[in-house]
C-alpha positions in Angstrom: -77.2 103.1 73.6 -77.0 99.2 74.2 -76.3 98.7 78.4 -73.0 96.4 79.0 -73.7 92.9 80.2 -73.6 92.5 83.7 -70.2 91.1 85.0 -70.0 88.0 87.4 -68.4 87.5 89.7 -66.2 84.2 88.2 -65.6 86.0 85.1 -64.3 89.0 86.8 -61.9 86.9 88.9 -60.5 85.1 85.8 -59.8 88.6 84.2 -57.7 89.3 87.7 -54.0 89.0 86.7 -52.4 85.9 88.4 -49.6 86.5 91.4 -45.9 86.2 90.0 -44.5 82.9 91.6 -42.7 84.9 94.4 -45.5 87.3 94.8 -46.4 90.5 94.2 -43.7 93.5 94.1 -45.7 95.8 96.4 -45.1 96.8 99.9 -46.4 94.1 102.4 -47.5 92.0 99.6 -45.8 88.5 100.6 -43.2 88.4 98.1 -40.8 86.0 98.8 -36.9 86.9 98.5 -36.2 83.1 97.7 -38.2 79.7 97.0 -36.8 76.7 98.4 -36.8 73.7 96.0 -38.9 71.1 97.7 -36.9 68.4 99.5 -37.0 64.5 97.3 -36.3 61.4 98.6 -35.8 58.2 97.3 -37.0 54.7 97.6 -37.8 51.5 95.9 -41.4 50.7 94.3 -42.4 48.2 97.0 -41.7 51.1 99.7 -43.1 54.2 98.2 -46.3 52.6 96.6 -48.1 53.5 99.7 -47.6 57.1 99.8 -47.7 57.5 96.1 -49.7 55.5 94.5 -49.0 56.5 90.8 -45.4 55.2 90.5 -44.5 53.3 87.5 -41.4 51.2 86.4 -38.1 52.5 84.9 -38.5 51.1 81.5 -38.2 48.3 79.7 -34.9 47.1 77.8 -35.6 48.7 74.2 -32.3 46.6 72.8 -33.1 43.5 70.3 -36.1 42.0 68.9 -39.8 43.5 69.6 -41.5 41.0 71.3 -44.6 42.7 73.0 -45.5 45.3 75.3 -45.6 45.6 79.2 -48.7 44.1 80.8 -48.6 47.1 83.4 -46.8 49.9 81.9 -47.6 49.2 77.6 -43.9 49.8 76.9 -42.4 47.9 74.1 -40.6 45.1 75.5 -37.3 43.9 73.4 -35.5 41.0 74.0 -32.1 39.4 72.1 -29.6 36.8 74.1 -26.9 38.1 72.2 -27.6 41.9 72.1 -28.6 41.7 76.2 -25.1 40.3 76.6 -23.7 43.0 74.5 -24.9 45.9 76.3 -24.2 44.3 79.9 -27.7 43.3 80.6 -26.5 39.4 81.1 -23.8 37.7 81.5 -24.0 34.6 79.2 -26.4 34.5 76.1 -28.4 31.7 77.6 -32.4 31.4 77.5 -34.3 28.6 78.8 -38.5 29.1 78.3 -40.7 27.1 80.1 -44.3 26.7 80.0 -47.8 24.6 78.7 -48.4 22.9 75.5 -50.7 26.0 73.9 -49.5 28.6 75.4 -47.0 30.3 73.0 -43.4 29.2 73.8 -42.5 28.3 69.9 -44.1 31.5 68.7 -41.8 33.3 71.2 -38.9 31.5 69.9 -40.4 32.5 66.6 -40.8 36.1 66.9 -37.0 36.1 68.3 -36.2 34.2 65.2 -37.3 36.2 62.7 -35.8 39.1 64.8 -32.5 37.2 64.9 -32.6 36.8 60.8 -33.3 40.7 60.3 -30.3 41.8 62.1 -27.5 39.6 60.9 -27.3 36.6 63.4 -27.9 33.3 61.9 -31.0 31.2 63.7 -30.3 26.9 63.5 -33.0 25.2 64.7 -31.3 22.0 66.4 -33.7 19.3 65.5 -37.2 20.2 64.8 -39.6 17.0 65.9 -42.9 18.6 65.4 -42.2 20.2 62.7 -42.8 23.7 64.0 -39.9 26.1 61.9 -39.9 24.5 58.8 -42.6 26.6 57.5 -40.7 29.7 58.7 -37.4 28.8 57.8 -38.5 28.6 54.1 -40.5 32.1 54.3 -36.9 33.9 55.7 -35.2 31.9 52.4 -33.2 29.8 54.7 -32.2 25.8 54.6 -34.0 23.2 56.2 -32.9 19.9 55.8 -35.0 16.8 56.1 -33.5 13.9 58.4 -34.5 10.4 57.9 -34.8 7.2 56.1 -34.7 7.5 52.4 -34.0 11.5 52.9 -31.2 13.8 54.4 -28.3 12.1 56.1 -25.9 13.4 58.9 -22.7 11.5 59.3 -22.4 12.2 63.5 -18.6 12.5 62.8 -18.6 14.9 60.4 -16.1 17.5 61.4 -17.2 20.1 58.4 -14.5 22.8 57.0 -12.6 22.0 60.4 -11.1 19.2 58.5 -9.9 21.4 56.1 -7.9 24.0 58.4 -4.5 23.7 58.3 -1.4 25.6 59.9 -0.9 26.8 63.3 -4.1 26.1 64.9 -4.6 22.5 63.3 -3.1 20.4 66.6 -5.7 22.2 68.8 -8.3 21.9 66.4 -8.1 18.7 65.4 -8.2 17.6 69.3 -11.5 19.7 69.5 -12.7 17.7 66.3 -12.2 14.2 68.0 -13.1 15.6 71.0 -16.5 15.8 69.8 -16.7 12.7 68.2 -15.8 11.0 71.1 -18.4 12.6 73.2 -20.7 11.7 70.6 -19.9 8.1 69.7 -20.4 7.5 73.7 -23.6 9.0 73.9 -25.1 7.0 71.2 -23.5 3.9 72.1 -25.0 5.1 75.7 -28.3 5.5 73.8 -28.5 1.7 71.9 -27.3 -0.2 75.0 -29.3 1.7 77.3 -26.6 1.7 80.0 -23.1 3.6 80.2 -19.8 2.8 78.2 -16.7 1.5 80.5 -13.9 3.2 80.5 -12.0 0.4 78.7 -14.4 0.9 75.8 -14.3 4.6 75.8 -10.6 4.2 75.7 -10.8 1.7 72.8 -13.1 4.6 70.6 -10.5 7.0 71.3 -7.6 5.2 69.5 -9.7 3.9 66.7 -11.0 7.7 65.9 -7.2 8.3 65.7 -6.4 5.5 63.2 -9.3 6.4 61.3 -8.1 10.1 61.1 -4.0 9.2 60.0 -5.9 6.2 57.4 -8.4 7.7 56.1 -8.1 10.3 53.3 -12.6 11.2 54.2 -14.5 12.2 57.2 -15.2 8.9 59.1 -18.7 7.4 60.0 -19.8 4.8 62.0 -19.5 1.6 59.6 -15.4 2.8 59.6 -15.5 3.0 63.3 -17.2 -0.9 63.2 -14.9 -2.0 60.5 -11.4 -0.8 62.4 -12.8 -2.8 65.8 -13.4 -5.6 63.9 -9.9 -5.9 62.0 -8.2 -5.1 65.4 -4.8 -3.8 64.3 -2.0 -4.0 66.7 -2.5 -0.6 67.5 -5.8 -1.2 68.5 -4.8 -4.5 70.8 -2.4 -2.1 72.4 -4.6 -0.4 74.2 -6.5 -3.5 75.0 -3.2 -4.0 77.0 -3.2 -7.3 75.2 -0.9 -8.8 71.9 -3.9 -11.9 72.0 -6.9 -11.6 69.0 -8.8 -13.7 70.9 -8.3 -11.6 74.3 -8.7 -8.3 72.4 -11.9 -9.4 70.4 -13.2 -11.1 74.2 -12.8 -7.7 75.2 -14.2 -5.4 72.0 -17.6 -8.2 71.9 -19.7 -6.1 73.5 -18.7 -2.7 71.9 -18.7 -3.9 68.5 -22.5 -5.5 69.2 -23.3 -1.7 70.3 -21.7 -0.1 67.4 -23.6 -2.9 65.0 -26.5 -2.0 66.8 -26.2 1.4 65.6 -26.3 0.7 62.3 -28.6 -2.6 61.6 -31.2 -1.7 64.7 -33.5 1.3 65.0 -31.3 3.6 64.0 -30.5 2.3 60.4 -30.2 4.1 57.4 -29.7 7.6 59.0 -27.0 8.0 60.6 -24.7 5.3 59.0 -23.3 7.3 55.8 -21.7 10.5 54.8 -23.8 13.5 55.2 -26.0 13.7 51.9 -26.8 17.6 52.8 -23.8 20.0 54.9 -25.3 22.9 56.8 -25.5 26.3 54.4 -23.9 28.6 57.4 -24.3 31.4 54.4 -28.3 30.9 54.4 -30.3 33.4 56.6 -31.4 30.5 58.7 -31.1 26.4 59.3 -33.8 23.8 60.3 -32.9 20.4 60.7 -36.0 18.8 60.5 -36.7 15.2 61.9 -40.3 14.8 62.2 -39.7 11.7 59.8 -37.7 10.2 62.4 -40.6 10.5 65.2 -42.7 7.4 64.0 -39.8 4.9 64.9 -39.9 6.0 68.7 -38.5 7.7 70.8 -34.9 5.9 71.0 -34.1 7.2 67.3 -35.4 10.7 67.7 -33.1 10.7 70.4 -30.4 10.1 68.4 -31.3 12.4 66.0 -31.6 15.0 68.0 -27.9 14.1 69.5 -26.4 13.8 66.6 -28.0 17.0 65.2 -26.8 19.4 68.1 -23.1 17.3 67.8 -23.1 18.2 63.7 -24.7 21.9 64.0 -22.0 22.7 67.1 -19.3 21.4 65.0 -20.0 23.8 62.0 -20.0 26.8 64.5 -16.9 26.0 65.6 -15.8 25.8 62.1 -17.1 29.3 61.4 -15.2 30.5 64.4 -12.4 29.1 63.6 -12.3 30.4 60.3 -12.9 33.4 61.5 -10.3 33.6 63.6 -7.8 32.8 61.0 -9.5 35.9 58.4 -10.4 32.9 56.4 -14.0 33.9 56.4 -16.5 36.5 58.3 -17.6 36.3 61.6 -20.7 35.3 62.4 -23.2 35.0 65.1 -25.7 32.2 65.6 -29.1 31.6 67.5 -29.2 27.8 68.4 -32.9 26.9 69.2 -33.0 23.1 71.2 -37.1 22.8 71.4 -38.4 19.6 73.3 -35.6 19.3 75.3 -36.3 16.7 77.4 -36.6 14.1 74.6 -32.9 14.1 73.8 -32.6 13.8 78.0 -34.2 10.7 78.7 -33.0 8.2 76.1 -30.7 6.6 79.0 -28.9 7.4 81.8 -25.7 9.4 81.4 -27.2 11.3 78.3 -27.4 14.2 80.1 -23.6 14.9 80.4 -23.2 14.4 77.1 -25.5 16.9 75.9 -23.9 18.8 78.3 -20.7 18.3 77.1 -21.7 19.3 73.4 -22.8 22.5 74.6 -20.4 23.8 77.1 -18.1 23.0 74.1 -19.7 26.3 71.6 -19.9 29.0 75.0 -17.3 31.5 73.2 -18.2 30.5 69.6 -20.8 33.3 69.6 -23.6 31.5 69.4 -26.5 31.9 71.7 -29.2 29.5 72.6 -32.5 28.7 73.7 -33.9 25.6 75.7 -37.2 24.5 75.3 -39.5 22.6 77.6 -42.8 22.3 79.5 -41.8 21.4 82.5 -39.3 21.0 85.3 -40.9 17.5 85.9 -39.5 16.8 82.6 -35.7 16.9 83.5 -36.7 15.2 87.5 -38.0 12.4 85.4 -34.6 11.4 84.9 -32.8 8.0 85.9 -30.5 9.2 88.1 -29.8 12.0 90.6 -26.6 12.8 89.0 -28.3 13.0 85.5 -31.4 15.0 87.0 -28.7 17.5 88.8 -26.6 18.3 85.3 -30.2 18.8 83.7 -30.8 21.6 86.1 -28.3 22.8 85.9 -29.1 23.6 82.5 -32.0 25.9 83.9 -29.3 27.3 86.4 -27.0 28.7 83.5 -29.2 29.9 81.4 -29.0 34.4 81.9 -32.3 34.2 80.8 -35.7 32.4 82.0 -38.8 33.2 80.4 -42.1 31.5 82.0 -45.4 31.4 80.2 -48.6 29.9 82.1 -47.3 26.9 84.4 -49.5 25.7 87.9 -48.8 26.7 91.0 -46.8 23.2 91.9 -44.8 24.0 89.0 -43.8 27.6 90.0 -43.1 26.4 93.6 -40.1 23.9 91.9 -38.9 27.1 89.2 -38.8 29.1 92.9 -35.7 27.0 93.7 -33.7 28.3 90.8 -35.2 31.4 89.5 -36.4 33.5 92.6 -39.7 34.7 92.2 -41.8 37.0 94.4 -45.5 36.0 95.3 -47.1 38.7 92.8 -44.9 36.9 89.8 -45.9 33.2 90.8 -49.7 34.5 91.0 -49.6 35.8 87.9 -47.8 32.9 85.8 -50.6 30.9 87.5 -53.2 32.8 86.5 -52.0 32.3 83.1 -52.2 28.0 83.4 -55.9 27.4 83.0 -59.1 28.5 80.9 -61.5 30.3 83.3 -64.6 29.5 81.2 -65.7 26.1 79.6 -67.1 27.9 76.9 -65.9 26.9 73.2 -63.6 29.3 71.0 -62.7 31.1 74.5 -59.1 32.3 74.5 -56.5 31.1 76.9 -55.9 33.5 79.5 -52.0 32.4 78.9 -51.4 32.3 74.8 -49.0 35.0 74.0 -48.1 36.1 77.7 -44.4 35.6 79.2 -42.3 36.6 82.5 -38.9 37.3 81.6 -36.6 36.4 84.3 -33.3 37.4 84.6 -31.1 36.8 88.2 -32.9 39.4 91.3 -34.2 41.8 89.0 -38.1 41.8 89.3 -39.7 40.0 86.1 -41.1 41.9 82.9 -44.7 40.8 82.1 -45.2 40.9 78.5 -47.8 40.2 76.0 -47.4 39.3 72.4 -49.6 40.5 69.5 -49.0 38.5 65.9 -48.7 41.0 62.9 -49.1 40.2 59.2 -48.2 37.0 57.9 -47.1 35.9 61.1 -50.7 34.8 62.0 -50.4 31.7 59.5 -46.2 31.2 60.1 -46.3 30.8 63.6 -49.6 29.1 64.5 -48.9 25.1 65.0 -52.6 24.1 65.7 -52.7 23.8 61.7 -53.2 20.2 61.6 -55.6 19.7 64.5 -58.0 22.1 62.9 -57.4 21.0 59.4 -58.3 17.2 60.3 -61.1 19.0 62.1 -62.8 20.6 59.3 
């Protein structure tokens, strides 16, 4: 007969049956008549991270657009001005993104773009200089429309289907319409002359927009707003607080210069007609593209941009309007204002005009994102007052997201988005090469704080998919005049 293995010992205490939770049942066997639970406490990260090492964060917001995943954690981090403010996250659908040329703000803006598109909202690029959307707006099936000399054209006093409205709501509208002209017919006056309009002048404007709008049986543009000055009606004298031609032209000289200077100087042939091209608010998404306009300087892109954010706001308003009287759909929009700062520095005084254009659309539903590099950017300013509105701009916005920017930098974005010493480290890390070698990656392309009030930032880290490698890269042209 075959003899049986010997047992050892390990096996034979495996093959033991295992004690009940409570113990065994038999006489002075230690069974317990009751387990307590175990007492828990509670405490924050930053407390318990010493005595339990293995903590992790409570999640990521998983409401809008994909944009990456946690640097820490590897959740999927979502992000969406508009669906944040609808589930309570925010409280305005504001984002301002700051960071280096390189490291990835546009294909952010991109990514929520194309996020935007797929769920219903309508993205309108406000004036692309570079251009950097054009390429994605077509992909999506959109509208882009091409500003400049010999192209597109956008009359700046275009009110758009407002004009058309009628009924209870046309008195209030129709003040919002010229309110908008007026703000900006000032800012490009502002703009040519390079100093601010008097308050006689602005007064002036005001009552000739209001002839224009009884006389005329078309939207107004400039050369109307020239030609009514220089006929000086009565009415127009009036205000002057003068009956006298020669007092009231004495008085209009320098305001009818500016307003010819709109139209004969730098600025000719783009802003001086009837708009060639309206805004498609049906089309999945809107670029206005005016990288023709760069190569006259920096005084007409300006403008462009100006009169671009003044035209785009008006046909949201529109839409809302429309809305609201079951005239058409509603509809959500997704303003994108990239290189901010150029549409800033123009002249003093800008800056509350911009202002004033976009603290007009707040409860139009649109959201809106602020480009730009820098801080520096906005205290470059003239003046105090203009470089205190500009930060304010920063200061609204629910939303700051920060890609690599140097330690002077974060120090400045301390002062109006708190940030603790591990987030300022690590935006920093993300602002310079660490190698000289050729083809090595920046340690910042595709990585972003997102910032919103107290709450402690959410490192994430984008990853391109698909055709999104060729759609969102804007280093085309370097390496194309490279090869």
């Amino acid at each position: 007969m075959p003899t049986q293995a010997p047992i050892d010992a390990e096996t034979a205490a495996m093959a033991e049956p295992l004690a009940p939770a409570w113990g065994w049942r038999d006489p002075q066997a230690g069974r317990a008549a009751h387990v307590e639970a175990a007492p828990e406490f509670q405490a924050t990260t930053s407390q318990v991270c010493g005595l339990y090492p293995f903590t992790a964060g409570s999640g990521t917001p998983t409401v809008g657009t994909p944009i990456g995943r946690h640097q820490l954690w590897g959740e999927v981090v979502c992000c969406d001005p508009l669906a944040w403010l609808r589930t309570g996250l925010v409280t305005n659908p504001g984002m301002f993104v700051l960071g280096q040329p390189g490291t990835g703000k546009s294909t952010l803006v991109k990514r929520l773009l194309t996020g935007a598109v797929a769920t219903g909202t309508t993205p309108i690029v406000l004036g692309d200089t570079k251009p950097d959307y054009t390429m994605l707006v077509d992909h999506l099936g959109g509208q882009v429309i091409r500003v400049g000399r010999g192209l597109d054209r956008i009359n700046p006093l275009d009110a758009g289907p407002l004009a058309a409205v009628t009924g209870a709501q046309s008195d209030s509208l129709r003040w919002e319409i010229r309110s908008r002209r007026l703000s900006l017919l000032l800012a490009l006056a502002t703009l040519v002359r390079e100093a601010r309009i008097t308050n006689a002048e602005e007064v002036v404007l005001g009552r000739a927009l209001d002839l224009l709008d009884d006389r005329l049986d078309h939207e107004p543009t400039i050369p109307d707003v020239l030609g009514i000055l220089e006929q000086g009606p009565a009415e127009l004298r009036t205000v002057t607080r003068t009956d006298s031609v020669t007092v009231y032209r004495k008085q209009t000289r320098e305001l009818v210069f500016t307003l010819d200077l709109l139209l004969t100087g730098s600025l000719a042939g783009v802003f001086d007609n009837a708009t060639t091209r309206p805004l498609d608010l049906d089309a999945p998404a809107i670029s206005v593209d005016i990288s023709r306009v760069r190569a006259a300087g920096d005084k007409l892109l300006t403008a462009a941009m100006l009169c671009t954010w003044a035209y785009a706001f008006g046909m949201v308003d529109a839409s809302a309007a429309l809305s609201d009287l079951g005239r058409a759909p509603r509809r959500t929009y997704l303003g994108v204002m990239d290189e901010l700062w150029r549409a800033l520095r123009g002249a003093p005084g800008l800056v509350e005009h911009a202002d004033a254009l976009t603290r007009l659309n707040r409860a139009k539903g649109m959201a809106s994102i602020m480009i730009t590099h820098s801080l520096a950017d906005l205290d470059a300013l003239a003046t105090e007052e203009d470089r205190a509105k500009a930060r304010g701009f920063v200061e609204r916005a629910a939303i700051t997201v920060l890609a690599g920017l140097p330690p002077r930098e974060l120090a400045g974005v301390h002062q109006v988005t708190p940030l603790t010493g591990p987030e300022q480290h690590l935006v920093g890390s993300w602002s310079a090469p660490d190698s000289w070698q050729p083809g090595a990656r920046h340690p910042g392309r595709g990585k972003y704080l997102i910032k919103t009030g107290e709450r402690l930032g959410i490192p994430v880290e984008l990853s391109l998919v698909g055709p999104e490698f060729a759609l969102y890269d804007t280093d085309q042209a370097i390496r194309g005049g490279a090869a």
